[in-house]
N, C-alpha and C positions, 0 to 999 in steps of 0.2 A: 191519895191526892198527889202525894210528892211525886211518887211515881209515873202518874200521867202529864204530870210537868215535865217531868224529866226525858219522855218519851217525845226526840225530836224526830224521828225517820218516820215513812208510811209503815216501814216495817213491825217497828216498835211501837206504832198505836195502834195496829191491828193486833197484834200480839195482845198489849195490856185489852182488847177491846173485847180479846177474845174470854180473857180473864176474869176480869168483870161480868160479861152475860154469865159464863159459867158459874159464879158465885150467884147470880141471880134463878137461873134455872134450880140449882142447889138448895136455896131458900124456900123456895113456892113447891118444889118437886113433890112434898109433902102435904100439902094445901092443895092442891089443884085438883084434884077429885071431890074437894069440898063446896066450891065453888065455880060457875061457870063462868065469869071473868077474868077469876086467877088462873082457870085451865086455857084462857084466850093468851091472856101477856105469857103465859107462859112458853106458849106457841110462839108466838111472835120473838121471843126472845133465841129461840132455838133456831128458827131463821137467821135472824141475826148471828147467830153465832156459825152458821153456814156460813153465810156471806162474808164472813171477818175468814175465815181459815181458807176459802176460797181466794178471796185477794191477798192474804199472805202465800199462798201458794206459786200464785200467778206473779207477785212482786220478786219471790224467790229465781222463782225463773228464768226472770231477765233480766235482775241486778244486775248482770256481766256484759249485758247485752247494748251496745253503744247505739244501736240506733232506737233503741224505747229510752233510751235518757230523757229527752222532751216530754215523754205521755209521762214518764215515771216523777219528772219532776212536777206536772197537773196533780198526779195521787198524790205527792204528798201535801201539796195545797191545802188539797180538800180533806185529808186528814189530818191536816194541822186544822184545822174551822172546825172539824169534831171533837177536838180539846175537851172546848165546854159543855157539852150534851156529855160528854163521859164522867168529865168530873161529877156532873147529876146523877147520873147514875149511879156512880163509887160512893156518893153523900149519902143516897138512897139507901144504898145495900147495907150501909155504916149505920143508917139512925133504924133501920127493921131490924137488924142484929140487935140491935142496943134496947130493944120493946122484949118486958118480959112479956114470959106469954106463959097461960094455965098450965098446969102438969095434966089438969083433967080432961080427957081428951071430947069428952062431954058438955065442960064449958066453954073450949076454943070454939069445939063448932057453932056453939049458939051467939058466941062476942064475933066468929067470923060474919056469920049469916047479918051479928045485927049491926055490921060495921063500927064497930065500937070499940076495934085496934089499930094502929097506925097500917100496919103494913095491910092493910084489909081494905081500909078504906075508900069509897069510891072513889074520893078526891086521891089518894096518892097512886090508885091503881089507874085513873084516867093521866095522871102524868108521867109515868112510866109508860103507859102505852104511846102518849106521844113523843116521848123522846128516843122511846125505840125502832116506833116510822120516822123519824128523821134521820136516827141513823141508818135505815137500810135505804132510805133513800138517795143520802149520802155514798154508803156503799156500792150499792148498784149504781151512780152514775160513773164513780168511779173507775167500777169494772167496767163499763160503758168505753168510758173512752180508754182505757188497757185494748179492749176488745176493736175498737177503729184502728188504733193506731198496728194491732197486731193483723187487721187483715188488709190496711194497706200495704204493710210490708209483705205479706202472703201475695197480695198482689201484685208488686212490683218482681217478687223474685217469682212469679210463674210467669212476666211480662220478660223479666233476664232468659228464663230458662227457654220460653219457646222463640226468642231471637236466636240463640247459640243453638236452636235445637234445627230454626232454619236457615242457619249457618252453614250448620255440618249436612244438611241435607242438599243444597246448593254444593258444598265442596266437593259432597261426593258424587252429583250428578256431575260435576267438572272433571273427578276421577277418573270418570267412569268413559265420558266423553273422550278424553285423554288416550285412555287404554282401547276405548274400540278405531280412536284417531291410529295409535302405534299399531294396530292389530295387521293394517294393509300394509305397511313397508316391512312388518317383520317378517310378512308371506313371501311378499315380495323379493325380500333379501334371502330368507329360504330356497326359491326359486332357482335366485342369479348361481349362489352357493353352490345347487345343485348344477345348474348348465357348468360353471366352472370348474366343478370337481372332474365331471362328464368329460368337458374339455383337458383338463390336465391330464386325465387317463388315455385318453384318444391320444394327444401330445407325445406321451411317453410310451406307448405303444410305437409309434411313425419312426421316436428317437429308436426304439430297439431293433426297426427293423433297417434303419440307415445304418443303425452299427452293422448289422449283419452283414452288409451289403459290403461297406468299407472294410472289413475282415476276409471276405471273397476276394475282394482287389488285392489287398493285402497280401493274401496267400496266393493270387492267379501271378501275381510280380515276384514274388519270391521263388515260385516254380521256375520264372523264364529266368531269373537269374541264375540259377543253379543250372538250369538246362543249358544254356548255350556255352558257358565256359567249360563245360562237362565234352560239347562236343566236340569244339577245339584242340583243348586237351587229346583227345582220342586221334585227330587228325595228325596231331604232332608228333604223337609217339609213333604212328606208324607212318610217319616223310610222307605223307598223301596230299598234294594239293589238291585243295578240295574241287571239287566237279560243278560244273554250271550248276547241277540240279540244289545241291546242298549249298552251293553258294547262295542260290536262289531262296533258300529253306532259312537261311541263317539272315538274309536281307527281310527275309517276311517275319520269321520271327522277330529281329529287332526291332521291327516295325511296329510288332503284335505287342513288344515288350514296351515301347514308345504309347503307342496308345492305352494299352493298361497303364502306366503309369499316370497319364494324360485325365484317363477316366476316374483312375485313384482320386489326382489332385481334385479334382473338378466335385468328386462325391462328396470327398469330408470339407469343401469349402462349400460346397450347397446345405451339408448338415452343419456346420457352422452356424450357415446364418438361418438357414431355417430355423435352430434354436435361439439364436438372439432373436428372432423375429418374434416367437412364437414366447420366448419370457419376457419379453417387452409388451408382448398384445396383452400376454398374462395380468402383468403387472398394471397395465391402466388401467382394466376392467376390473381390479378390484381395489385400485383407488378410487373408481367411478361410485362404485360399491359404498364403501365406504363413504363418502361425500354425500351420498344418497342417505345412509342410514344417519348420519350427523346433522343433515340438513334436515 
């Protein structure tokens, strides 16, 4: 008795609740092939004793759990109103212990048959049967609502999961959009890349062959230089004033040495700017580029 007084929690009275049927199955376990009413409560009682280890189970499991706080504070409501159906029970099992009963196992069954011992008796076997439908019906509504409150949360978080699940299926159709939106300027910029590299080689090829050109002048002016003093020289040593002809030869050459040089200047300042031109064209077409791939 003290002890199911002392049993405040759902935990703690299905526990003792469980104790109790067990001490009553324990009692009868040995009777109940005697009788077919005792073999009924008996049964009944063993349900009950499911049902009690069951919602101890299910109690254990979501002690932790904040959002069954509310359902768990209903269980124990209603296992606190079970109190008093328990303590009948535990009075119960206290005054059948306390009935002697025959050594002869020949007498018992005729005092059982003739209802002529307390714990036999129809009257104390019909209120035991009914206090032990009260309690599983106490039980089971209490699993009851354990069992609403846990599949409305089953359903809220499959109601979470398939939002975030069309979430991410939206993001990634955005992804995905994204990456076949990037897919034409990265071709594109591939492209320019190409025509530009194309172009730089063209470019540098044009540059090698104006050097070559400008190194022909180069060496065509160096020759005349060298030539004409050379003929001079030669006049001098031998006292020969030079003759129309060679006069002639010596005015065409410094002519020919005038316009080589003339040609010179004129080459490496067209390659000049032919290369500022052409790294300046360079140059904006792949800023353009660029501005393209940033935009």
């Amino acid at each position: 008795m003290t002890e199911v007084a002392a049993a405040a929690s759902a935990a703690g009275l299905a526990s003792l609740g469980i104790q109790c049927c067990k001490g009553w199955t324990t009692y009868y376990n040995s009777y109940k092939a005697y009788d077919e009413q005792i073999g009924a409560v008996h049964e009944q009682i063993q349900v009950l004793i499911a049902l009690f280890e069951m919602l101890e189970r299910v109690l254990s499991q979501n002690a932790a759990n904040p959002s069954q706080a509310s359902s768990l504070q209903k269980v124990d409501e209603i296992l606190n109103m079970c109190q008093g159906r328990l303590q009948v029970l535990q009075a119960f099992l206290e005054t059948c212990r306390s009935v002697a009963l025959p050594n002869s196992t020949a007498v018992l069954l005729q005092k059982i048959k003739a209802r002529a011992l307390f714990p036999f008796k129809k009257k104390t076997l019909l209120t035991l049967r009914e206090n032990v439908q009260s309690l599983r019906d106490d039980i089971q509504f209490a699993l009851s609502v354990l069992q609403i409150d846990l599949e409305m949360e089953q359903n809220q978080t499959i109601a979470s999961l398939a939002a975030v699940s069309r979430n991410v299926e939206v993001a990634s159709q955005t992804t995905q959009s994204a990456m076949q939106a990037m897919a034409t300027p990265v071709h594109r910029m591939d492209t320019r890349f190409d025509l530009l590299l194309q172009q730089g080689q063209n470019t540098t090829t044009r540059l090698s062959e104006m050097q070559a050109q400008a190194r022909h002048y180069h060496d065509a002016a160096l020759d005349l230089y060298r030539h004409v003093p050379e003929q001079c020289r030669q006049l001098l040593q031998q006292d020969q004033t030079p003759s129309q002809s060679l006069e002639q030869d010596l005015i065409t050459a410094l002519g020919h040495l005038g316009t080589e040089r003339e040609l010179l200047g004129n080459a490496i300042r067209s390659f000049n700017h032919k290369r500022e031109g052409e790294a300046k064209d360079l140059a904006m077409k792949m800023d353009g580029l660029v501005c393209t791939v940033h935009c």
